[in-house]
N, C-alpha and C positions, 0 to 999 in steps of 0.2 A: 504494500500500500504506500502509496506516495504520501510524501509529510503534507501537499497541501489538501488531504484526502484525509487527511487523518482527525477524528473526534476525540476529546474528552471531554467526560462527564464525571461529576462530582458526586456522588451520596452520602448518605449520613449512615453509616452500617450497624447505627444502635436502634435505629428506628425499622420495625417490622413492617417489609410494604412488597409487593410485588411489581417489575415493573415490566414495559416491553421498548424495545428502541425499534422505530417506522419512520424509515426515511431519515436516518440520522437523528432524529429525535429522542428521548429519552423520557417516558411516558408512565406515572406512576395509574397503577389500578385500583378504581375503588375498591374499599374495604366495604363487604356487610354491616349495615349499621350494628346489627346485636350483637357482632362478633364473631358470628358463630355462621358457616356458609363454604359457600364456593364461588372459585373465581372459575369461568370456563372463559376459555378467548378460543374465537375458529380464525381459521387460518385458508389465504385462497392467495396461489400464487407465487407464494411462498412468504407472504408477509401478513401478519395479523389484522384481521377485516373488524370483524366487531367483538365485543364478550357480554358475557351474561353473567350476573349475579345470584344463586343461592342463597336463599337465609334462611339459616336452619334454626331451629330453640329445643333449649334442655326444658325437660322437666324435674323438679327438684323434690 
C-alpha cells in the first residue's frame, strides 16, 4: 500500500464497541439499548451494506 493510500485510525481500546471500516471510514455500531442483543451486519460485495439490531432481556 502506498503511504498516500494509507489510513489511520485512532480508538479508545477501554471502551466496549464494535466497529466496521467502509470506504476508508471507520464506523462504530450501535449498541442494544438494554445491553443485552445482537449486532448482525450483511455484507454484499464485499463491503458491509446494512445491520440489524437484536434486543434480547433477562428474566430475573
Amino acid at each position: 500500500m502506498s503511504e498516500d493510500r494509507k489510513h489511520i485510525a485512532e480508538i479508545d481500546l477501554m471502551k466496549n464497541a464494535t466497529y466496521i471500516v467502509l470506504d476508508g471510514q471507520l464506523k462504530e455500531v450501535p449498541q442494544p439499548d438494554a445491553g443485552y442483543g445482537k449486532q448482525i451486519i450483511s455484507w454484499q460485495g464485499g463491503k458491509p451494506c446494512h445491520g440489524k439490531l437484536e434486543v434480547d432481556f433477562k428474566f430475573k
